[in-house]
C-alpha positions, -999 to +999 in steps of 0.1 A: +834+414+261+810+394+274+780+380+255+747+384+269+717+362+257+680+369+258+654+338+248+621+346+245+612+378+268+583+405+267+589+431+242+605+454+273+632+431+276+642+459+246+650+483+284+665+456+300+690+450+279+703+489+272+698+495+311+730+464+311+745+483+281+754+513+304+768+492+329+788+471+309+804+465+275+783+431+264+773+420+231+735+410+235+721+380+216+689+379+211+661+352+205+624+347+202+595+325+184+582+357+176+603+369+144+596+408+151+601+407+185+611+442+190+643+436+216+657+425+184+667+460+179+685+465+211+705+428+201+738+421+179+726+389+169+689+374+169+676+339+160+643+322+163+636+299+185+613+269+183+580+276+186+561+239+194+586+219+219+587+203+249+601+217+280+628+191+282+633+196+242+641+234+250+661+227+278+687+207+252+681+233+226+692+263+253+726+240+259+731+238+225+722+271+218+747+283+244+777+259+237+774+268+197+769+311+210+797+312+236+771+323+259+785+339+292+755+350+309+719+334+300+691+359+313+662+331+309+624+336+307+607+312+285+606+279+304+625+293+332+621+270+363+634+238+340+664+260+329+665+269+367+667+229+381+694+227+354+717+256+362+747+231+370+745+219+332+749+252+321+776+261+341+794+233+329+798+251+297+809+280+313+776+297+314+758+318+339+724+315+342+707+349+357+683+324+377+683+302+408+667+272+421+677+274+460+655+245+484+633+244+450+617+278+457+617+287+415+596+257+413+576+270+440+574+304+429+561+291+394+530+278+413+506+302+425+486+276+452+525+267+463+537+300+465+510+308+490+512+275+511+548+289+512+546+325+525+515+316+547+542+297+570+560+338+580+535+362+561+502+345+567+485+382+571+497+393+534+479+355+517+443+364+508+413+340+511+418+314+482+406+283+471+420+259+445+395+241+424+400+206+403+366+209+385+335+231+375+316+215+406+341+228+432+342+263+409+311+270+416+314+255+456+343+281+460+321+306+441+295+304+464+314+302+499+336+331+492+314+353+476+296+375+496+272+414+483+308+434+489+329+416+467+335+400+439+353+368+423+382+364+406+399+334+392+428+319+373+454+292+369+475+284+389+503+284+364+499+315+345+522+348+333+509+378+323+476+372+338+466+353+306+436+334+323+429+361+348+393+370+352+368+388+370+329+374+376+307+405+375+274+406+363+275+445+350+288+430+316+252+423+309+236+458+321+224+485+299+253+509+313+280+486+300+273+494+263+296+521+260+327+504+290+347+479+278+340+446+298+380+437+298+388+409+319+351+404+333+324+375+321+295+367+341+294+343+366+269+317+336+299+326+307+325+311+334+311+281+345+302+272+301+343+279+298+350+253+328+330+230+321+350+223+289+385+226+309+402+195+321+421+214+353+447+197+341+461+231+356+441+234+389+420+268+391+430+295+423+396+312+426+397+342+457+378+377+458+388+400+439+414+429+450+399+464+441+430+482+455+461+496+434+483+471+425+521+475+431+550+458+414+584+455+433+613+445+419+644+438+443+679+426+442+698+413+475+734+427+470+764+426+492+757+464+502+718+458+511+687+448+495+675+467+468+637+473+470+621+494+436+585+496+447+563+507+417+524+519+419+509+506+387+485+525+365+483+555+384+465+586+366+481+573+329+517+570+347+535+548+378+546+559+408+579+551+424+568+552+467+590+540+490+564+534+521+579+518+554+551+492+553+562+478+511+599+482+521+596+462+552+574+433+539+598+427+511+625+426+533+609+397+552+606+381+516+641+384+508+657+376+542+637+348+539+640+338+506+679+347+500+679+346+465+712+363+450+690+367+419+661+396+409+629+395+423+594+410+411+569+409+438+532+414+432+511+430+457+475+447+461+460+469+484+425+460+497+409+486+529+445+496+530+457+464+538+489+443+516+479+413+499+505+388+477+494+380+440+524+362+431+562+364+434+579+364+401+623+347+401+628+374+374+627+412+364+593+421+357+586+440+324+582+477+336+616+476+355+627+505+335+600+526+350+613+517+382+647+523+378+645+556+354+626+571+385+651+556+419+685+560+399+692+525+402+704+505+373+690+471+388+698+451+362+737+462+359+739+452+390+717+421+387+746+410+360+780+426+378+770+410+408+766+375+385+801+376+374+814+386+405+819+421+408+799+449+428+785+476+417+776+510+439+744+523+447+724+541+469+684+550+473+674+582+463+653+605+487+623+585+501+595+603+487+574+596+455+583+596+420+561+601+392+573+584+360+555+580+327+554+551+309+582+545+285+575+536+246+595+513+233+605+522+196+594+501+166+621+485+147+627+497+113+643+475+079 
């Protein structure tokens, strides 16, 4: 049987790991700083992790952690791209690590400014006008040059996840009308610059207009039988939709042939006056896979680990046409 560990991981990890239950007889191990981290309940074993340490701290406690666990097959998240670099370590314990580090691109991929300086050199049409700030001063430069009365700004770092310093500058926050909307990610363009101007950049800032357009989140798997491509419509009416366009499937294709990573792969995109534009390219399974794969028949991440240990698994696309699928709740863990 093989055992399967989980470090730290969104709460939908909970999916992830009963969508490689079906495909597989594994025993799950489970871990997280966060005690009640509800993919506990889909885990034989759980343990908590270290909450304060280093990335080369964790990387000795993961090879521990493994070693001591009999791990077989690491799916990594927290501190990935270190854990990536290192992959050779772990497989000298007889690990496999569900991650890759090919001509550095997890590295790359980990950086929003170096991800786009890296697809601008084959998909320079899909990179968006961007700037990347080292101070308030050159903020408000960027601010001002890409700004223009049809748009708006956006900014954030360019090492982020989850979109934890996303935010957009628009000046309705202040207006009468805005009393009963919730201002969510927006702040004026005055509240952003008093935030900079007490950040160091020791993180450098990616400021570009915002993207109005529905956002879509792609997750695909190259496989011995084709690339998988799960294109997923985000936030759509109170549910996502599951469209396999020729223009999506295409463009990720490029990515992949391109990229050749054996490992899964969440791709970000936005539409803007009906064009494709890259957010970010994620070396992992994003956290509303299930959606994805519930709607297309696909069990991704079966394969994902099958094809990790060697052995293929069968699949095939469903009819190309769109699926509605509503968002899954994941259950709360009772004592």
């Amino acid at each position: 049987m093989l055992r399967v560990w989980f470090n730290h991981w969104f709460s939908t990890a909970y999916h992830l790991i009963n969508l490689i239950a079906q495909g597989s007889e594994c025993h799950f191990i489970g871990s997280s700083h966060n005690a009640d981290a509800i993919y506990k309940c889909a885990c034989n074993e759980w343990y908590e992790e270290p909450r304060n340490i280093t990335q080369e701290d964790y990387l000795s406690w993961c090879l521990e952690f493994c070693l001591k666990h009999k791990v077989d097959i690491f799916v990594p998240r927290r501190f990935m791209t270190i854990i990536a670099a290192n992959i050779d370590k772990f497989q000298e314990l007889g690990t496999k690590v569900l991650a890759e580090n090919r001509d550095n691109l997890c590295t790359v991929l980990d950086d929003k400014q170096l991800t786009y300086e890296y697809v601008s050199q084959f998909l320079p049409e899909i990179v968006p006008d961007y700037a990347v700030v080292h101070s308030c001063e050159e903020f408000v430069e960027a601010y001002d040059r890409l700004k223009t009365p049809q748009n708006r700004i956006c900014y954030k770092l360019t090492r982020d996840e989850g979109a934890a310093s996303f935010r957009v500058i628009d000046e309705r926050v202040e207006m009468a009308g805005a009393l009963t909307e919730k201002p969510g990610f927006k702040v004026t363009l005055e509240t952003a610059k008093k935030v900079l101007q007490l950040y160091n950049f020791a993180v450098p800032m990616l400021v570009m207009p915002y993207l109005s357009g529905n956002e879509l989140s792609i997750d695909c798997l190259a496989t011995p039988s084709g690339n998988i491509i799960l294109p997923r419509l985000k936030h759509v009416k109170r549910y996502s939709l599951v469209s396999f366009k020729p223009e999506i499937l295409q463009l990720c294709q490029t990515l992949l042939d391109k990229m050749a990573l054996k490992i899964p792969i969440n791709v970000q995109l936005k539409y803007e006056d009906n064009r494709l534009y890259l957010l970010e390219i994620n070396p992992r399974m994003s956290g509303g896979l299930q959606l994805a794969c519930k709607a297309s028949g696909i069990n991704l991440p079966s394969i994902a680990i099958k094809q990790l240990i060697g052995q293929e698994e069968k699949w095939q696309y469903p009819e190309f046409k769109d699926y509605k699928t509503a968002n899954i709740e994941t259950p709360i863990c009772l004592p």
